[in-house]
C-alpha positions in Angstrom: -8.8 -7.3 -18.5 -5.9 -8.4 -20.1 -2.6 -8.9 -17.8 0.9 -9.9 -19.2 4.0 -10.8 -17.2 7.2 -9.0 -18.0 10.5 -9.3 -16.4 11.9 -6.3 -14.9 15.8 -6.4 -15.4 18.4 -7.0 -13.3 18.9 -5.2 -9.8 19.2 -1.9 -11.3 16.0 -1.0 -12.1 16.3 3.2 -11.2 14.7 3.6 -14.3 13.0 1.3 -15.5 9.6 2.1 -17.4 6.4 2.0 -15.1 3.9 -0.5 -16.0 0.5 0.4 -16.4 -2.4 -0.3 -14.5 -3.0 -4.2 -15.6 0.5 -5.2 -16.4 2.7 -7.1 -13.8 6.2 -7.2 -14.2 8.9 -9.8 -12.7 11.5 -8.7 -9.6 13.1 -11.8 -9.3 12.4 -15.0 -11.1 9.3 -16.0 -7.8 8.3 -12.2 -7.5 5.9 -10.0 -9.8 4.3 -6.9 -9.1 1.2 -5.6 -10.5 0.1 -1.6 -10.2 -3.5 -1.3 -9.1 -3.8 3.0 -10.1 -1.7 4.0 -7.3 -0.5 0.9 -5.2 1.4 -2.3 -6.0 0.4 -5.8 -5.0 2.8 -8.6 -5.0 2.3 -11.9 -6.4 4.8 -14.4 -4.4 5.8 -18.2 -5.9 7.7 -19.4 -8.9 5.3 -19.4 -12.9 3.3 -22.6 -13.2 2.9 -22.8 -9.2 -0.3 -24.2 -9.5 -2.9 -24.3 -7.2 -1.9 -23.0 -3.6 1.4 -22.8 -4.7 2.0 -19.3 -4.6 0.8 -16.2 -2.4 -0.8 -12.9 -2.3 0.9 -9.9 -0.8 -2.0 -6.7 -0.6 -4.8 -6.5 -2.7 -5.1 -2.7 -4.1 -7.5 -0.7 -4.1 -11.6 -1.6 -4.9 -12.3 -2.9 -8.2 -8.5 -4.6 -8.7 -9.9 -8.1 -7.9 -10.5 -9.1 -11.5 -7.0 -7.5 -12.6 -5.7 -9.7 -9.7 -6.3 -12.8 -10.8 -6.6 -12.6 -14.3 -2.6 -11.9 -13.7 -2.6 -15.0 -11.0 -3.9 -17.0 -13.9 -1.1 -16.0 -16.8 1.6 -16.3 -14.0 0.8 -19.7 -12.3 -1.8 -21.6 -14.0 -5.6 -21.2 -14.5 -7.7 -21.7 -11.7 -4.4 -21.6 -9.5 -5.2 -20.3 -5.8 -3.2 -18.5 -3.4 -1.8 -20.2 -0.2 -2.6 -17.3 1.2 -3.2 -13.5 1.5 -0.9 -11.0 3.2 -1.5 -7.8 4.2 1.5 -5.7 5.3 -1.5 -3.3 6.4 -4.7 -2.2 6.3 -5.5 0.8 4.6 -7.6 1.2 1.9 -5.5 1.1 -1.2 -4.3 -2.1 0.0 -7.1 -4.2 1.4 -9.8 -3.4 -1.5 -9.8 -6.2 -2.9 -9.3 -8.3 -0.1 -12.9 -9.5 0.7 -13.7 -10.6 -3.0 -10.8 -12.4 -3.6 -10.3 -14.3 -0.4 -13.8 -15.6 -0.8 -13.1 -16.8 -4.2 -10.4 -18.3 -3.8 -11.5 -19.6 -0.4 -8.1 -18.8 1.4 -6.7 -17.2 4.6 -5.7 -13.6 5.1 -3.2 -13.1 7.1 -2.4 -9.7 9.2 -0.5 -8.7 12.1 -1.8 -8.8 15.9 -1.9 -5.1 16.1 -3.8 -4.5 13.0 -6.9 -7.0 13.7 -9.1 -4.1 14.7 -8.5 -2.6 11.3 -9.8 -6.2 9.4 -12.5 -7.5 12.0 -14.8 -4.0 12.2 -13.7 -3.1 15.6 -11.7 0.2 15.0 -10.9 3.1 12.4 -7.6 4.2 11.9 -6.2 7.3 12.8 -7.5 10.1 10.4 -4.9 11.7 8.0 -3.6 14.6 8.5 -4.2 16.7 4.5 -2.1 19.8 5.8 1.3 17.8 5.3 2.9 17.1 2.1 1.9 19.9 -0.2 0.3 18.1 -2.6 -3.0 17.0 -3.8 -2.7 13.7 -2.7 -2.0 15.0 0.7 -4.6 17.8 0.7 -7.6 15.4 -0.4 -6.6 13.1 2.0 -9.4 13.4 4.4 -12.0 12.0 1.9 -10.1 8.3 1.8 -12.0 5.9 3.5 -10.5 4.7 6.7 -13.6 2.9 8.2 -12.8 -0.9 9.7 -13.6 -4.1 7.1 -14.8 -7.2 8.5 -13.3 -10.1 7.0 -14.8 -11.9 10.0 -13.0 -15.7 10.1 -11.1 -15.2 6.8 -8.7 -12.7 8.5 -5.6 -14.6 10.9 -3.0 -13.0 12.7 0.7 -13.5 11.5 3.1 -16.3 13.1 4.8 -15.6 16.3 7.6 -17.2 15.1 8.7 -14.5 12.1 7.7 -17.0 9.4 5.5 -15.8 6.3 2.6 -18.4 5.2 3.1 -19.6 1.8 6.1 -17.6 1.5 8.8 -20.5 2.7 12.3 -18.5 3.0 11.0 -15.1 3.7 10.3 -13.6 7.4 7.8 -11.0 8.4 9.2 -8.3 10.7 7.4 -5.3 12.2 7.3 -2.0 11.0 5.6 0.1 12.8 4.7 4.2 12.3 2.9 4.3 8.8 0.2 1.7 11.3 0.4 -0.1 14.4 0.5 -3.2 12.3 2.3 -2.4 9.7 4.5 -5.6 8.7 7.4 -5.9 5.8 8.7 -9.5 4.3 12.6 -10.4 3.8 14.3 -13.3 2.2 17.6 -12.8 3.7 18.9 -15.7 0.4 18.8 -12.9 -1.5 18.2 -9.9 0.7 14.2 -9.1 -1.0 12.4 -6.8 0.8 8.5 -6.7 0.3 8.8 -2.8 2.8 4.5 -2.1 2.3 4.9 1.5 3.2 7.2 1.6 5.3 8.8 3.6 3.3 8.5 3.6 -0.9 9.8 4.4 -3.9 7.9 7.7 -5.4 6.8 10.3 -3.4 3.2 10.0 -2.8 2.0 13.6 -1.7 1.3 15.3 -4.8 -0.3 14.3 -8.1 2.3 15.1 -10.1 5.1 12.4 -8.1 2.2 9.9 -8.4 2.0 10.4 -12.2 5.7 10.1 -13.4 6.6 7.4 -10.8 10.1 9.2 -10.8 12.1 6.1 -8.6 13.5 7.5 -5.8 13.5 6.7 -2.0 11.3 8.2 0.3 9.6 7.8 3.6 6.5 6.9 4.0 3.1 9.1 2.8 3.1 11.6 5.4 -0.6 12.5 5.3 -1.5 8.8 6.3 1.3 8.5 8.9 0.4 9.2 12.4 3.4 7.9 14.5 6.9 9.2 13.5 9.2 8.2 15.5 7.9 4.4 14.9 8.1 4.9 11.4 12.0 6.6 11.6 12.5 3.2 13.8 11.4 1.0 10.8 12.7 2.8 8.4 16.6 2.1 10.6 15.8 -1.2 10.9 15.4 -1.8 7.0 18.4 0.1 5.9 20.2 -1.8 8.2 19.2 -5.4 6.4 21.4 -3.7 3.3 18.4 -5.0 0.7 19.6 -5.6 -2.4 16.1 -5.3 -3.9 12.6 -3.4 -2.1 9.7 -3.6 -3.9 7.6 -0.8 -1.8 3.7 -0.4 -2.1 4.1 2.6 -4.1 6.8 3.2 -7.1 9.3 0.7 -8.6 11.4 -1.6 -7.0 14.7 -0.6 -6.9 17.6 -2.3 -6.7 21.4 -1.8 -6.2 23.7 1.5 -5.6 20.7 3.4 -5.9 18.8 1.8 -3.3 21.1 1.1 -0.9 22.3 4.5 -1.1 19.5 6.4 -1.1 18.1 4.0 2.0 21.1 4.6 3.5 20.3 8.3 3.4 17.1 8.2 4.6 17.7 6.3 7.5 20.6 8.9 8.8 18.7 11.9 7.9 15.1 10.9 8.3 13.8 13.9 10.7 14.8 16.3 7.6 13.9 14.0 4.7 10.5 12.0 5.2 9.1 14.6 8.2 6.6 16.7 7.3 8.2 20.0 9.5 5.1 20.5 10.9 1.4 18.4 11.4 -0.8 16.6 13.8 1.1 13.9 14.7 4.6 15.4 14.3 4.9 16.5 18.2 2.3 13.9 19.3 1.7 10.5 17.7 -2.2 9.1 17.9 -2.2 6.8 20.5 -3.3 2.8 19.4 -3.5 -0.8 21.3 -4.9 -4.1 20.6 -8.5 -2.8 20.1 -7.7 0.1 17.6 -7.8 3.7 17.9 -7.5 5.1 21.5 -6.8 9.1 20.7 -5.5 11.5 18.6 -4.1 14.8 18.4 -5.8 18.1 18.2 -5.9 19.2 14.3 -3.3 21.5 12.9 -4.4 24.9 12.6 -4.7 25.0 8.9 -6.3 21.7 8.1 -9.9 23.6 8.2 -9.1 25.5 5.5 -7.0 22.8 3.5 -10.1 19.9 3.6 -12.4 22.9 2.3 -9.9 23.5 -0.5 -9.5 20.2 -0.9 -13.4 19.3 -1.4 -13.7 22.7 -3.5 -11.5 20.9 -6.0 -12.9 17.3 -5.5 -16.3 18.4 -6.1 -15.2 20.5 -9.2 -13.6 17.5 -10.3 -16.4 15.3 -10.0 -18.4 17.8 -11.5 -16.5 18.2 -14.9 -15.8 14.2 -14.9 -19.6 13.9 -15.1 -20.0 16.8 -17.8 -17.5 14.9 -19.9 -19.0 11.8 -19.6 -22.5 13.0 -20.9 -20.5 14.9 -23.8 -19.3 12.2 -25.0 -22.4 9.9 -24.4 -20.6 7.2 -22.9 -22.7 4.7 -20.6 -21.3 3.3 -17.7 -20.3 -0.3 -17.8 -22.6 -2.8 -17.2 -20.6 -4.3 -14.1 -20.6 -1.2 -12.5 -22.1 -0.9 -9.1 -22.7 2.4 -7.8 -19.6 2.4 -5.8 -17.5 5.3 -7.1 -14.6 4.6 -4.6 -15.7 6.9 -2.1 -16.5 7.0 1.5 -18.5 9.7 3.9 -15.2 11.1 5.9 -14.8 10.2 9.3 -13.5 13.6 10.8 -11.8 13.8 14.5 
């Protein structure tokens, strides 16, 4: 796959044109951003870097490695290796290519304390919740895969001291409520913020929002967010750094009046704005330590009926992709594995 660098411009970037999946575009002259379907990774370090002279921030969802570094390879030299890895969390759309590319490029991952259960096997994560949101995003939610990885001695925890590796200028500071873990990066030189998902840029509930990438501020996904008032924490802590750019894990950067505004918003009015109004973990947060996931909640009332919805239209899905695919005759490529992506759900 093909991937080409392309500046995004300026600071005000409200509406900006979305790259396409294999495409990374510039946010500042040391920053790019690359769209893996529906997440962003970050590629950290100034072009021509050269070997271990830049760093990875996430790694996308399964199957990105190769789009990964073929756009590590245009932006800082062929064969160039990251410093490191950073995760600013665990979940699936952002650690899939984690275990492929760390190995090839024989570097560290880096994580926060609290989300080593997540990365080491120990622990799942707390299951969604698909009745918040009101979108199919949100209602198929409980088919994502939320089972542990083992990255085994690949995976370190983060510096006690704030400091990012292989990021020199930037600081990592704890976010958490979307996980336990959840970290975001800030180079106060310039006031970047790398905010994960602590909160983003496109609202990520429903198809549609996913689709058009429409730049706006929002809190984090609410079907994969079980502590709230964590996340409302974060989320005031951010807007009070005043960025001047945030490049979220899902949607565009933004940049100026637009962000600072629309941050400023959330932040003041975050109960009524990024809250689902009702849910599993809006009353009671699932409950996590150092070894991963301790309890849960009870499920809301509807959520029976919203999964069985949910895998109605999955498995009609499926079933027409598949009918469309032997219309048109089309083999599957030769790389492909077997893997479609999906995972057995792990109900509580």
């Amino acid at each position: 796959m093909t991937a080409t660098m392309e500046r995004v411009s300026g600071k005000e970037l409200e509406r900006t044109e979305y790259p396409s999946s294999g495409r990374a575009r510039e946010v500042t002259p040391d920053l790019a951003y690359l769209r893996t379907a529906i997440v962003n990774v970050f590629l950290a370090g100034p072009r021509g870097a050269g070997d271990r002279g830049w760093t990875l921030v996430d790694t996308g969802i399964y199957g990105s490695a190769s789009a990964i570094a073929t756009a590590a390879a245009e932006r800082f030299g062929p064969d160039a290796r990251p410093r490191a890895i950073i995760l600013t969390h665990g979940h699936f759309d952002h650690v899939g290519a984690v275990r492929e590319l760390a190995e090839t490029w024989d570097c560290v991952v880096y994580a926060h304390p609290l989300e080593m259960p997540y990365l080491t096997g120990d622990s799942p994560y707390p299951p969604p919740d698909p009745t918040v949101g009101g979108g199919a995003m949100a209602a198929m939610s409980f088919l994502y895969p939320r089972k542990p990885i083992d990255l085994g001695g690949r995976v370190r925890t983060l510096p006690a001291d704030g400091s990012v590796p292989g990021m020199p200028g930037w600081r990592c500071i704890h976010t958490p409520g979307h996980t336990a873990g959840h970290v975001s990066l800030f180079r106060d030189a310039d006031r970047t913020l790398i905010a994960g998902d602590a909160f983003v840029t496109t609202r990520q509930e429903a198809l549609t929002y996913v689709m058009e990438q429409t730049p706006e501020v929002n809190g984090p996904p609410m079907y994969y967010t079980p502590d709230w008032p964590r996340a409302e924490h974060s989320v005031r802590l951010l807007a009070a750094l005043e960025p001047e750019i945030a490049a979220t894990g899902h949607g565009i950067p933004l940049g100026g009046a637009q962000l600072r505004d629309e941050l400023r918003t959330l932040a003041a009015d975050f109960r009524n704005r990024a809250m689902p109004a009702r849910g599993r973990y809006v009353n009671e947060p699932a409950v996590t330590d150092e070894r991963g996931l301790v309890s849960v909640p009870p499920r809301a009332i509807d959520a029976d009926k919203v999964m069985i919805a949910a895998g109605v239209a999955f498995g009609l899905g499926i079933l027409l992709a598949r009918a469309a695919r032997s219309r048109r005759g089309r083999p599957r490529p030769a790389e492909y594995d077997g893997y479609d992506g999906y995972e057995e759900p792990v109900i509580l």
